[in-house]
mmCIF entry with sequence, helices, sheets and N, C-alpha, C, O atoms, coordinates in Angstrom:
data_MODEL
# 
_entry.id   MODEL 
# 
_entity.id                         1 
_entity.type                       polymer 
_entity.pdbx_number_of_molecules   1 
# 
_entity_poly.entity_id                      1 
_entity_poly.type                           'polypeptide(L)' 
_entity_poly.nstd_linkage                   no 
_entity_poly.nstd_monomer                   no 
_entity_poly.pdbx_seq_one_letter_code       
;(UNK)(UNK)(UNK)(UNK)(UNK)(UNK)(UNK)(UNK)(UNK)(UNK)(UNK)(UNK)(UNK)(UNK)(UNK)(UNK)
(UNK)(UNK)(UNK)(UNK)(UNK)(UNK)(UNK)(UNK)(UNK)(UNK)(UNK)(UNK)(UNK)(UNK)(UNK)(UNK)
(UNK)(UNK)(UNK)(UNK)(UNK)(UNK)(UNK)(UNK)(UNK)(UNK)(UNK)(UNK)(UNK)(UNK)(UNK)(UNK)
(UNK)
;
_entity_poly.pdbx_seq_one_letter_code_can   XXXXXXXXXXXXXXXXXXXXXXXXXXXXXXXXXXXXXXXXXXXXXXXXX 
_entity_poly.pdbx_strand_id                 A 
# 
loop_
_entity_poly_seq.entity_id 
_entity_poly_seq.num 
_entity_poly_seq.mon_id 
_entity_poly_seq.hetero 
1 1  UNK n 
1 2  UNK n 
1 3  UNK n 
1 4  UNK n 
1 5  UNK n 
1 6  UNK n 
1 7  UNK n 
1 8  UNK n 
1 9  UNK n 
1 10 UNK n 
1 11 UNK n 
1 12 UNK n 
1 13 UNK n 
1 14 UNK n 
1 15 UNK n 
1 16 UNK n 
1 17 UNK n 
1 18 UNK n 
1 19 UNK n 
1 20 UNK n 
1 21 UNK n 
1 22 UNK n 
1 23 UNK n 
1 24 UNK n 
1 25 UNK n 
1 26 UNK n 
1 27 UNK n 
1 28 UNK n 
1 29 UNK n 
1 30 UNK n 
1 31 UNK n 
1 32 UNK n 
1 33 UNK n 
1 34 UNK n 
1 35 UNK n 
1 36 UNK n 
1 37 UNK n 
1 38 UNK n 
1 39 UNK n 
1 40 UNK n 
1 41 UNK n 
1 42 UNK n 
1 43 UNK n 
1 44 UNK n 
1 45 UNK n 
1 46 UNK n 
1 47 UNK n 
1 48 UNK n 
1 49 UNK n 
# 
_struct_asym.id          A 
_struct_asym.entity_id   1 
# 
loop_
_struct_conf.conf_type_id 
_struct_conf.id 
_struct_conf.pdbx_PDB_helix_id 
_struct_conf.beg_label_comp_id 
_struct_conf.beg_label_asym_id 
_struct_conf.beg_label_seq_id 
_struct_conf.pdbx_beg_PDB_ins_code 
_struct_conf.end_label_comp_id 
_struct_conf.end_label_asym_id 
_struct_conf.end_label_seq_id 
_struct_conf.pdbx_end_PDB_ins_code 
_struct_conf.beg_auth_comp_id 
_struct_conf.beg_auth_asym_id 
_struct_conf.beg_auth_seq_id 
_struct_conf.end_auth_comp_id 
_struct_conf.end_auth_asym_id 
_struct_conf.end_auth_seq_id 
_struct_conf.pdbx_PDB_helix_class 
_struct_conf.details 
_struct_conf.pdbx_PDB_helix_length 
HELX_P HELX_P1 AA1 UNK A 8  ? UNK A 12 ? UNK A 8  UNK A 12 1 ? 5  
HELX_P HELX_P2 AA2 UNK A 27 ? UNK A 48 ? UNK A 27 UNK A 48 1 ? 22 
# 
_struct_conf_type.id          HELX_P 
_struct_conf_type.criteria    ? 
_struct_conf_type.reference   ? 
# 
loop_
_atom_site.group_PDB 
_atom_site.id 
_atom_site.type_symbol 
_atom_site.label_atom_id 
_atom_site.label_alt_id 
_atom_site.label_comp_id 
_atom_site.label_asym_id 
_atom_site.label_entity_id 
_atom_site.label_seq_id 
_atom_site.pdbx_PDB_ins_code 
_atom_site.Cartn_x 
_atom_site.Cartn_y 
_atom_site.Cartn_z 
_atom_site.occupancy 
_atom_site.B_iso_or_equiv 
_atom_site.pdbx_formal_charge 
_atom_site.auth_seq_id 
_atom_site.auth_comp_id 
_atom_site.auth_asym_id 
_atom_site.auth_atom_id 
_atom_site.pdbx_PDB_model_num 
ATOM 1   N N  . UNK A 1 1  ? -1.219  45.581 -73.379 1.00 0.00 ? 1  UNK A N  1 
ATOM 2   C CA . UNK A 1 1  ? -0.939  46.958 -73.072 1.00 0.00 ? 1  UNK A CA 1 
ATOM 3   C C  . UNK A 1 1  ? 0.558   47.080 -72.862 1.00 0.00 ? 1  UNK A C  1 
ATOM 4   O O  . UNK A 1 1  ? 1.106   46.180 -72.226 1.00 0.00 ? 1  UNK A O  1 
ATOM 5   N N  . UNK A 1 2  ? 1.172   47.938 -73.253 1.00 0.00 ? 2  UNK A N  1 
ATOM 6   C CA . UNK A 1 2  ? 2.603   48.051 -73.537 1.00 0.00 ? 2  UNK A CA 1 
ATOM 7   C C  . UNK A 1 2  ? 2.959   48.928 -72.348 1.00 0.00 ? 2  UNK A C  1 
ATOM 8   O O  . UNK A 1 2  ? 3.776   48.455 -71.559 1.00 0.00 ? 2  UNK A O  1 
ATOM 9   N N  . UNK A 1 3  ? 2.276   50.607 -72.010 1.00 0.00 ? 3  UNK A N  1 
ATOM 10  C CA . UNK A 1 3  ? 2.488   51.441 -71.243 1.00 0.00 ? 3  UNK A CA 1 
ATOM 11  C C  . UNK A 1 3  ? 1.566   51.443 -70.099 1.00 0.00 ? 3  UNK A C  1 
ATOM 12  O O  . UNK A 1 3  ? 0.523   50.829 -70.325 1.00 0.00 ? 3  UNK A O  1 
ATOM 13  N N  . UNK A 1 4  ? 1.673   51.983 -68.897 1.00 0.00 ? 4  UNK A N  1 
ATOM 14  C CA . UNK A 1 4  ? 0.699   52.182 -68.135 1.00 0.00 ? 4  UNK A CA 1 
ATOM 15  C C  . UNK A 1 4  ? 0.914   53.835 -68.547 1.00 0.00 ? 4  UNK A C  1 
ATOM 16  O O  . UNK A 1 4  ? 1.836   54.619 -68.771 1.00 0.00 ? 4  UNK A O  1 
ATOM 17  N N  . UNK A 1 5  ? -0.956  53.808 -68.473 1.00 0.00 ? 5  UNK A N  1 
ATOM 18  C CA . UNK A 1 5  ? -0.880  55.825 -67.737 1.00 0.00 ? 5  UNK A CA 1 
ATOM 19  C C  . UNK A 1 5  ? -2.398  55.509 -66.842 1.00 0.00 ? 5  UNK A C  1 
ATOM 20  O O  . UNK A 1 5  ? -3.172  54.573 -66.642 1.00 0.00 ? 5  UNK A O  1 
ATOM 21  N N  . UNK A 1 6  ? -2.190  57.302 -66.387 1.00 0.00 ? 6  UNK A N  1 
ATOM 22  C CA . UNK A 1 6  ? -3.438  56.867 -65.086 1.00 0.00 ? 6  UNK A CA 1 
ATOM 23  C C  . UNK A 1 6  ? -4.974  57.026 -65.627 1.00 0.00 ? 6  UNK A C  1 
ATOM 24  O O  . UNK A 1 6  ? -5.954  57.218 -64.906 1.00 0.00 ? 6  UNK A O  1 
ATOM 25  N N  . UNK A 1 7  ? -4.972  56.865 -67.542 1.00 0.00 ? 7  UNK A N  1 
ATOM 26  C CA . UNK A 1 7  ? -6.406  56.362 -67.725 1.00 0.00 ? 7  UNK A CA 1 
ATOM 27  C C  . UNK A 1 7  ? -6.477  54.870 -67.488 1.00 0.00 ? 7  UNK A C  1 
ATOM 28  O O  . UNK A 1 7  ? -7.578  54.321 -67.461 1.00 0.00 ? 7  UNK A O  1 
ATOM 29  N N  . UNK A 1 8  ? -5.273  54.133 -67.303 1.00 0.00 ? 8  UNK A N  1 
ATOM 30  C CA . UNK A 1 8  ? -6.008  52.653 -67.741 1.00 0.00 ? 8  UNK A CA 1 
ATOM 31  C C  . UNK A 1 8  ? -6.608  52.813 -66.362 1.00 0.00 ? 8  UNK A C  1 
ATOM 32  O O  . UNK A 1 8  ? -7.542  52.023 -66.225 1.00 0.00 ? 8  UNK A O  1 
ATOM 33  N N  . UNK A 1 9  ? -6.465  53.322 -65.635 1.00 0.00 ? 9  UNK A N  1 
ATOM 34  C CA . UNK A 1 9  ? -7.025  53.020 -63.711 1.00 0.00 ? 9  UNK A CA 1 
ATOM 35  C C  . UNK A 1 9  ? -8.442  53.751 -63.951 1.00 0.00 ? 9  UNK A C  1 
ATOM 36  O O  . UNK A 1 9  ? -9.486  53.438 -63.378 1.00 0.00 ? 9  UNK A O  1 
ATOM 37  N N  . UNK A 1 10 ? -8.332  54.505 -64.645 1.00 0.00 ? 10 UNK A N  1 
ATOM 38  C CA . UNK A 1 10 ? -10.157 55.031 -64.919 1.00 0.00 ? 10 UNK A CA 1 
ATOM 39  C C  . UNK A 1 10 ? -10.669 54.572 -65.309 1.00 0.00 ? 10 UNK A C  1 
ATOM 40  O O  . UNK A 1 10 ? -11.732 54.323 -64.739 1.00 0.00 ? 10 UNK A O  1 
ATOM 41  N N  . UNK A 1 11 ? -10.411 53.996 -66.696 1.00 0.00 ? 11 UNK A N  1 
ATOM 42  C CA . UNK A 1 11 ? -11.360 53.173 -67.497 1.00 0.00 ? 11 UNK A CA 1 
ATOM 43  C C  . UNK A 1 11 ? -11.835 51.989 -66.878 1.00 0.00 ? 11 UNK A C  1 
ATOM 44  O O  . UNK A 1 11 ? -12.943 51.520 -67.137 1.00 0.00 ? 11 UNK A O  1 
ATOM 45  N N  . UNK A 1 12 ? -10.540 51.174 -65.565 1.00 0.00 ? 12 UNK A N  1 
ATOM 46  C CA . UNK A 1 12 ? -11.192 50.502 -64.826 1.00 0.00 ? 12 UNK A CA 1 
ATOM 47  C C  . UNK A 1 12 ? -12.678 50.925 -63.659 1.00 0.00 ? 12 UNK A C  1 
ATOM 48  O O  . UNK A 1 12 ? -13.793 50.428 -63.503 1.00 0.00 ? 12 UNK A O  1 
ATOM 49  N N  . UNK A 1 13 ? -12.084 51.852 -63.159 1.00 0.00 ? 13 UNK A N  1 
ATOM 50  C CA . UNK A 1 13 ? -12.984 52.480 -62.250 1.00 0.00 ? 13 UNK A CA 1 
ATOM 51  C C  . UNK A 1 13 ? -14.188 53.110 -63.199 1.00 0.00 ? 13 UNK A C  1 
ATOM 52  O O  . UNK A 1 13 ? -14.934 53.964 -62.718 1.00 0.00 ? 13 UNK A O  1 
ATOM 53  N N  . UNK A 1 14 ? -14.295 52.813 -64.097 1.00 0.00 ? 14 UNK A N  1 
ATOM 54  C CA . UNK A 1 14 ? -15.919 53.574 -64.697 1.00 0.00 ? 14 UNK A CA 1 
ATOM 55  C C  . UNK A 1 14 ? -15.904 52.736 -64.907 1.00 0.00 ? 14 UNK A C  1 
ATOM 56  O O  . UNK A 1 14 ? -17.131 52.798 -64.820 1.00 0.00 ? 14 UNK A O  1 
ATOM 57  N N  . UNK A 1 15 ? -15.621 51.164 -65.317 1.00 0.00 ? 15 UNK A N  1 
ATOM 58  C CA . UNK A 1 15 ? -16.298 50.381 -65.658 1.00 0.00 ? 15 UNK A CA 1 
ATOM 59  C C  . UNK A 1 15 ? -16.951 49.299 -63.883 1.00 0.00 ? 15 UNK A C  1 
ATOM 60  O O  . UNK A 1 15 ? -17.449 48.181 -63.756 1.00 0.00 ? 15 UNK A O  1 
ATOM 61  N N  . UNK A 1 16 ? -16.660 50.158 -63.092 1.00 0.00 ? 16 UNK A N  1 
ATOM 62  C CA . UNK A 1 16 ? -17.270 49.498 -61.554 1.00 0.00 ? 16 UNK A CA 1 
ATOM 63  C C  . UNK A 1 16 ? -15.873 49.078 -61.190 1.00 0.00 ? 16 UNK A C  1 
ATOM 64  O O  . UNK A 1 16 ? -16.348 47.969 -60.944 1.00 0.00 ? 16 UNK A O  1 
ATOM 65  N N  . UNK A 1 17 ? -14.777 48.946 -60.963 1.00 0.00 ? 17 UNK A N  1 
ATOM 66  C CA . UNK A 1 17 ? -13.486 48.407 -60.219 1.00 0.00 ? 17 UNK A CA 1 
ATOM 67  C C  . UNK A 1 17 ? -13.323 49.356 -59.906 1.00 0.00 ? 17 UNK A C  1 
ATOM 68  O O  . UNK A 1 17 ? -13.554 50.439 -60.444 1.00 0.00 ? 17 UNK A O  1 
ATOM 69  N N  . UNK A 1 18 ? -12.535 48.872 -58.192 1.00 0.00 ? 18 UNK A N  1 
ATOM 70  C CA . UNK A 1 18 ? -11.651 49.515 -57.315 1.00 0.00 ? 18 UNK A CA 1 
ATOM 71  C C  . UNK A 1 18 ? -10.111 49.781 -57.539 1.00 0.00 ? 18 UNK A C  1 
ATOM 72  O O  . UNK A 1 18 ? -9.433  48.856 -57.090 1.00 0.00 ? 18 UNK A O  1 
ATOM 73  N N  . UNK A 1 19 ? -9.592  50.502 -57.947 1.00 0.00 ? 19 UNK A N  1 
ATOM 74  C CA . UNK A 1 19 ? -8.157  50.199 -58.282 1.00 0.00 ? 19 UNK A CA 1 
ATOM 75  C C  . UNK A 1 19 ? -7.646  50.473 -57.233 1.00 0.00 ? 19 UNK A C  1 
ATOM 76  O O  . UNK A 1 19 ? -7.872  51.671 -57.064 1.00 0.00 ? 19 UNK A O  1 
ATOM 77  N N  . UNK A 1 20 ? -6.824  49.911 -56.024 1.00 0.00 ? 20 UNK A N  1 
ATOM 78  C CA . UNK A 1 20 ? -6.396  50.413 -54.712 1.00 0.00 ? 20 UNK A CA 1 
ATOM 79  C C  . UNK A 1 20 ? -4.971  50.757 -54.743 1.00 0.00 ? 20 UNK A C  1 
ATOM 80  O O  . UNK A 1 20 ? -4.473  51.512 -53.908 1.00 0.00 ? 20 UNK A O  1 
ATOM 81  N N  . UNK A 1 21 ? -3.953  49.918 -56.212 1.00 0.00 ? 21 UNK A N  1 
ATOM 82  C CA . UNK A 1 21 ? -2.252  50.172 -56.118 1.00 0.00 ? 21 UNK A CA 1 
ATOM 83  C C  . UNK A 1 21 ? -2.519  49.790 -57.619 1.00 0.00 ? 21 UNK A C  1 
ATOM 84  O O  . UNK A 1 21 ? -3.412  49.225 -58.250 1.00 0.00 ? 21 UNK A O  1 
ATOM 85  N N  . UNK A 1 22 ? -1.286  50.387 -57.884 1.00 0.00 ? 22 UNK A N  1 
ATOM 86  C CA . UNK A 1 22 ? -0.754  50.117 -59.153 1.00 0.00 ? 22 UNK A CA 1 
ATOM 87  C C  . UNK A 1 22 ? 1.117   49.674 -58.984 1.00 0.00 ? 22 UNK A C  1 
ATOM 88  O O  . UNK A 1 22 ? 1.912   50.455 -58.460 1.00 0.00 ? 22 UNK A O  1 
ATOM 89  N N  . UNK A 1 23 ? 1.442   48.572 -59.433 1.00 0.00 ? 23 UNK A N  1 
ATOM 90  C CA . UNK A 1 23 ? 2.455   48.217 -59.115 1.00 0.00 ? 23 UNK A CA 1 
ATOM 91  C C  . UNK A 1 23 ? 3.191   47.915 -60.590 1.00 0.00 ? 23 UNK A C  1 
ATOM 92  O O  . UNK A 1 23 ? 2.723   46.941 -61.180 1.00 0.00 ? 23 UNK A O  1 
ATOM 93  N N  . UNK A 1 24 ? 4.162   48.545 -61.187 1.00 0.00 ? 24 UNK A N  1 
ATOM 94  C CA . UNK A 1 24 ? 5.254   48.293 -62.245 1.00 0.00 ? 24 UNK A CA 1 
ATOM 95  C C  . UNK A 1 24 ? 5.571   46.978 -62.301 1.00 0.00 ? 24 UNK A C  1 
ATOM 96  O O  . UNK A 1 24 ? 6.209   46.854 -61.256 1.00 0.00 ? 24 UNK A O  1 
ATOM 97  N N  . UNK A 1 25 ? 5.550   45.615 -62.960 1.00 0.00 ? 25 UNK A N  1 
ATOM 98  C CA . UNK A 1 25 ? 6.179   44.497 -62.682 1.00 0.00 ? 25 UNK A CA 1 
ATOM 99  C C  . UNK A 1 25 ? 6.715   43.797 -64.237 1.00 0.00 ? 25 UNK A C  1 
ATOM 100 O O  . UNK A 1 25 ? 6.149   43.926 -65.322 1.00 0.00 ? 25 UNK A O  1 
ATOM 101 N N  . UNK A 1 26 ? 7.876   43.097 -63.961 1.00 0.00 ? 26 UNK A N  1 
ATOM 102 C CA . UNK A 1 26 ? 8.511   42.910 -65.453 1.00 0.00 ? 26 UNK A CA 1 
ATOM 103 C C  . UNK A 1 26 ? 7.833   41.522 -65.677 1.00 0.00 ? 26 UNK A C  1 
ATOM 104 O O  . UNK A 1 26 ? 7.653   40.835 -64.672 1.00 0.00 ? 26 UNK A O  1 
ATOM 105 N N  . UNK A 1 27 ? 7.553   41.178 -66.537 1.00 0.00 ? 27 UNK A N  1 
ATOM 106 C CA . UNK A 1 27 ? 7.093   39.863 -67.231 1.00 0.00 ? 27 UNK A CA 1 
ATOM 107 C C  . UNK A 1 27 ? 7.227   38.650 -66.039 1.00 0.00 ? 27 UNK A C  1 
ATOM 108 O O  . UNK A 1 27 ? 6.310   37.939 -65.630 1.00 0.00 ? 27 UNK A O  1 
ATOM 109 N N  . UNK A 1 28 ? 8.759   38.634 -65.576 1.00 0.00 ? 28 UNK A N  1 
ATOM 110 C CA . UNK A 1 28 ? 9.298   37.366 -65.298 1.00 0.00 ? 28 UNK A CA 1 
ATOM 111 C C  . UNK A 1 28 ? 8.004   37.339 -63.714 1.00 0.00 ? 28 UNK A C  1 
ATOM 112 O O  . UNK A 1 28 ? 7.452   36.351 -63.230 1.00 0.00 ? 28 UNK A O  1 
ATOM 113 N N  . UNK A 1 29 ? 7.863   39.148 -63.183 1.00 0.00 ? 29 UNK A N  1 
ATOM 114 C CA . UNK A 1 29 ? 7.365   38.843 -61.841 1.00 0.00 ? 29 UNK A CA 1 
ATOM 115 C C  . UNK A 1 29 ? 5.675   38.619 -62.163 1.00 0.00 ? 29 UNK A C  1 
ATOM 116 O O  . UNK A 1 29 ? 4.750   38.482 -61.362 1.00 0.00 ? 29 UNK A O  1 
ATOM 117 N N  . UNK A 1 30 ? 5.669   38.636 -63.257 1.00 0.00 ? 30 UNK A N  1 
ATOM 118 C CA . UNK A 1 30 ? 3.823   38.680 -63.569 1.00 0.00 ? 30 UNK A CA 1 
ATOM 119 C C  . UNK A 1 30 ? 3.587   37.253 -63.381 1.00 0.00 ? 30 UNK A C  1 
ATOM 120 O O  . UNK A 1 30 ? 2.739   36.847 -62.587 1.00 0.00 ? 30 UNK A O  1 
ATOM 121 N N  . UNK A 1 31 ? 4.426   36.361 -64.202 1.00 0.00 ? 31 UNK A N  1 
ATOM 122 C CA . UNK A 1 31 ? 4.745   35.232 -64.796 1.00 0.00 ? 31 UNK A CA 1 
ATOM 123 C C  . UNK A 1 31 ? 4.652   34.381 -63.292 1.00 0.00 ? 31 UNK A C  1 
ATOM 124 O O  . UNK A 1 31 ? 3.979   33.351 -63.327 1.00 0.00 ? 31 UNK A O  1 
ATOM 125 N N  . UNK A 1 32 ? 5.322   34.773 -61.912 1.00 0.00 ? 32 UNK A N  1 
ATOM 126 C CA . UNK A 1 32 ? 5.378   34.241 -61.177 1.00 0.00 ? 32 UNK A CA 1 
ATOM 127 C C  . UNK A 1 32 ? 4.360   34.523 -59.906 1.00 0.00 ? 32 UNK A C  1 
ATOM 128 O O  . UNK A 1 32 ? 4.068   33.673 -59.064 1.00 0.00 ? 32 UNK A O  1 
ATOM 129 N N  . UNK A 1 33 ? 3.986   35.584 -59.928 1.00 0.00 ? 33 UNK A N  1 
ATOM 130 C CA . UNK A 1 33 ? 2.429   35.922 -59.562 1.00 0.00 ? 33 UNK A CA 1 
ATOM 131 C C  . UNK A 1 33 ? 1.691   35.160 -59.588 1.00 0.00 ? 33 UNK A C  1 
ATOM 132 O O  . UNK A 1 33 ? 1.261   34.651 -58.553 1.00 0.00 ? 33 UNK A O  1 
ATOM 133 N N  . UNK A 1 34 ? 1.216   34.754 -61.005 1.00 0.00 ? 34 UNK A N  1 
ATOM 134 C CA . UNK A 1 34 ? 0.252   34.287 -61.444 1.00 0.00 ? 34 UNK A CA 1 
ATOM 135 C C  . UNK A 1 34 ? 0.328   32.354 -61.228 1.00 0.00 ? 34 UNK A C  1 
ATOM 136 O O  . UNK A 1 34 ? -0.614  31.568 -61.131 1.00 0.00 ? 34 UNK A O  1 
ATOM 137 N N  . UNK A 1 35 ? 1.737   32.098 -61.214 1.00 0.00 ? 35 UNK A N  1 
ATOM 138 C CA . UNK A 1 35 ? 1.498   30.634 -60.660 1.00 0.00 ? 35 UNK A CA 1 
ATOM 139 C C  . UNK A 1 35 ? 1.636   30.856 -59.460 1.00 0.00 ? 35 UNK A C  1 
ATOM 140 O O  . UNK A 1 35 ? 1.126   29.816 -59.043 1.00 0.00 ? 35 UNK A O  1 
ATOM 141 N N  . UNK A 1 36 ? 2.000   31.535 -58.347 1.00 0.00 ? 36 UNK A N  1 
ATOM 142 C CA . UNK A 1 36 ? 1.845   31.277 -57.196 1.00 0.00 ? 36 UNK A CA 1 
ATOM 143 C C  . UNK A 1 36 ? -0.028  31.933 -56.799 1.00 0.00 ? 36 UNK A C  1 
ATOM 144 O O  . UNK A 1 36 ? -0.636  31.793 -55.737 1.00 0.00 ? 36 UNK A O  1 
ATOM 145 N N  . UNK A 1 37 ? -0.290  32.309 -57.494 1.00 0.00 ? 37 UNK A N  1 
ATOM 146 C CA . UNK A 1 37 ? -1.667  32.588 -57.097 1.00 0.00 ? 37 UNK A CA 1 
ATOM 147 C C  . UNK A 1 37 ? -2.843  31.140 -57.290 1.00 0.00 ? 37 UNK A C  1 
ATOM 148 O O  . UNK A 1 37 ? -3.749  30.737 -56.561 1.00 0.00 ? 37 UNK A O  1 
ATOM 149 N N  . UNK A 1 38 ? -2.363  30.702 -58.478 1.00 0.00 ? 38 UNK A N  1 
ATOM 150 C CA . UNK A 1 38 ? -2.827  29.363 -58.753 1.00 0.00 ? 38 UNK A CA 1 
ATOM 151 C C  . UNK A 1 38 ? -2.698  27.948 -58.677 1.00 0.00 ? 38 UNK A C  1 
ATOM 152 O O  . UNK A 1 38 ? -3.253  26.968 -59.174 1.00 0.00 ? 38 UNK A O  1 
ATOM 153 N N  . UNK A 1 39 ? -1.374  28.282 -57.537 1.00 0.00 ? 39 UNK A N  1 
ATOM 154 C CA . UNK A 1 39 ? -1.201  26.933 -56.431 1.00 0.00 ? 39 UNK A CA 1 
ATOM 155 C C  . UNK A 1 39 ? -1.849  27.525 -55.342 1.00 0.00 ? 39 UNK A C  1 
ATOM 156 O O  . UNK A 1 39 ? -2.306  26.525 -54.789 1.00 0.00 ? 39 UNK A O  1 
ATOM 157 N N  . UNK A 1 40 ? -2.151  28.358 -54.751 1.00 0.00 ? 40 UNK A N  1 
ATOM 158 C CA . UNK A 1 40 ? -2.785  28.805 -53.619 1.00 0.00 ? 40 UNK A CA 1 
ATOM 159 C C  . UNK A 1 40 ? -4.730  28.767 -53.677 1.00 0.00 ? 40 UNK A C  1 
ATOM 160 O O  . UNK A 1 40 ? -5.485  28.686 -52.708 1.00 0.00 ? 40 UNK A O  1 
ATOM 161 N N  . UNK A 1 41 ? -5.150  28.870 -55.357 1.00 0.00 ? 41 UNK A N  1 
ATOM 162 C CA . UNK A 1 41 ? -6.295  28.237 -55.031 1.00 0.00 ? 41 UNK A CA 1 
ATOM 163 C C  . UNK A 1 41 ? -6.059  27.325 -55.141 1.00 0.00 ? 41 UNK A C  1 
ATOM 164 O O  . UNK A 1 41 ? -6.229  26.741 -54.071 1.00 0.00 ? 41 UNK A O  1 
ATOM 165 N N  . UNK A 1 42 ? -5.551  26.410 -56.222 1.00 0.00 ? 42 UNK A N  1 
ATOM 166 C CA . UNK A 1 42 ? -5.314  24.754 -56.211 1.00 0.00 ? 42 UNK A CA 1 
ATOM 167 C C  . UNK A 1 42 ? -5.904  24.288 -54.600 1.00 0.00 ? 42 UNK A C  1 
ATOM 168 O O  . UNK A 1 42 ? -6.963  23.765 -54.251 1.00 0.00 ? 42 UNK A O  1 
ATOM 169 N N  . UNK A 1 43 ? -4.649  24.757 -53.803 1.00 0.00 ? 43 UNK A N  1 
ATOM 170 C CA . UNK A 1 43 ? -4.377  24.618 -52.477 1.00 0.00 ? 43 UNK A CA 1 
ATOM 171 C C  . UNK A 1 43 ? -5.958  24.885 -51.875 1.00 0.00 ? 43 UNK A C  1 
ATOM 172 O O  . UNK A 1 43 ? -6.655  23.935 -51.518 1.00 0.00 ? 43 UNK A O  1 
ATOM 173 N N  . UNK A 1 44 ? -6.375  26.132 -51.816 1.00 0.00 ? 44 UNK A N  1 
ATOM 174 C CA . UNK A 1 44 ? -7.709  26.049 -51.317 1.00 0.00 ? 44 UNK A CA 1 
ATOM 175 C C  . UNK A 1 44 ? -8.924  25.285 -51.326 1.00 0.00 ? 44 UNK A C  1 
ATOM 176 O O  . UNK A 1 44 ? -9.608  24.969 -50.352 1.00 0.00 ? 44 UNK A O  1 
ATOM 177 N N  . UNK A 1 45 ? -9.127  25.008 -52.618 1.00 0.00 ? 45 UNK A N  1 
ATOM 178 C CA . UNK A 1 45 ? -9.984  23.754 -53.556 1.00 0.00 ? 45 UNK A CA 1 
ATOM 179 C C  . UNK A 1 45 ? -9.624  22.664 -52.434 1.00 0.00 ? 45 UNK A C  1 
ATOM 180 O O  . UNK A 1 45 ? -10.437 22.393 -51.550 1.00 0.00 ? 45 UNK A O  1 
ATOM 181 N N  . UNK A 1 46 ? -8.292  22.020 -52.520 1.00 0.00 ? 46 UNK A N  1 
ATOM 182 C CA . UNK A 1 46 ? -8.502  20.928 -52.167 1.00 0.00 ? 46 UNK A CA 1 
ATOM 183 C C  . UNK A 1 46 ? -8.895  20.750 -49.924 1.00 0.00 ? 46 UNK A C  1 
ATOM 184 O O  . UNK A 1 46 ? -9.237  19.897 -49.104 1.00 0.00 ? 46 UNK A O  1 
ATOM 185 N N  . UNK A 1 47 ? -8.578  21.974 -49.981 1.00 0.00 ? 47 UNK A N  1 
ATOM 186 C CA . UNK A 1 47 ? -8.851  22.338 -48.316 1.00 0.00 ? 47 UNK A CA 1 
ATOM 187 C C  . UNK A 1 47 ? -10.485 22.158 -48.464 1.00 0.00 ? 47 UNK A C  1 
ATOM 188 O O  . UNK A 1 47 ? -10.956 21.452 -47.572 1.00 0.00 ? 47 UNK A O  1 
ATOM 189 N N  . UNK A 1 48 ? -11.229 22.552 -49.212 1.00 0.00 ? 48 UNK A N  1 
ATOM 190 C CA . UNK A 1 48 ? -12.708 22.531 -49.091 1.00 0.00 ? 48 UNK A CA 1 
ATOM 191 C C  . UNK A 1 48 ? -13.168 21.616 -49.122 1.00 0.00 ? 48 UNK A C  1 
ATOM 192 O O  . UNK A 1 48 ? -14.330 21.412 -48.770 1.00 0.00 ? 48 UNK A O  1 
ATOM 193 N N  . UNK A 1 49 ? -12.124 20.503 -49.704 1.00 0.00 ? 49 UNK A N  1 
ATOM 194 C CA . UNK A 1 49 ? -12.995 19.509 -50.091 1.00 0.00 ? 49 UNK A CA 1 
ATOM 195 C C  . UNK A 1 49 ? -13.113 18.438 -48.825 1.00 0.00 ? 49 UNK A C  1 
ATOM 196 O O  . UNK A 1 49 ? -13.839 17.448 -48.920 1.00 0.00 ? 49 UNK A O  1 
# 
């Protein structure tokens, strides 16, 4: 998806999602999101174990 508008938040919400924020973010901050989200389960995983 190239643009946001406020159908993509509907099409979520009719398909059953909550959309609670919508936040603008450039590549580099998606990019870093997404590994800090996946050292933090990493991190959890190994807490369970």
């Amino acid at each position: 998806m190239n643009r946001y508008t406020p159908e993509v938040a509907a099409a979520y919400e009719r398909a059953g999602a909550k959309v609670c924020d919508v936040q603008r973010m450039t590549l580099e901050e998606i990019f870093v999101a997404n590994v800090m989200a996946s050292r933090k389960e990493r991190e959890n995983e190994r807490i369970d174990r």
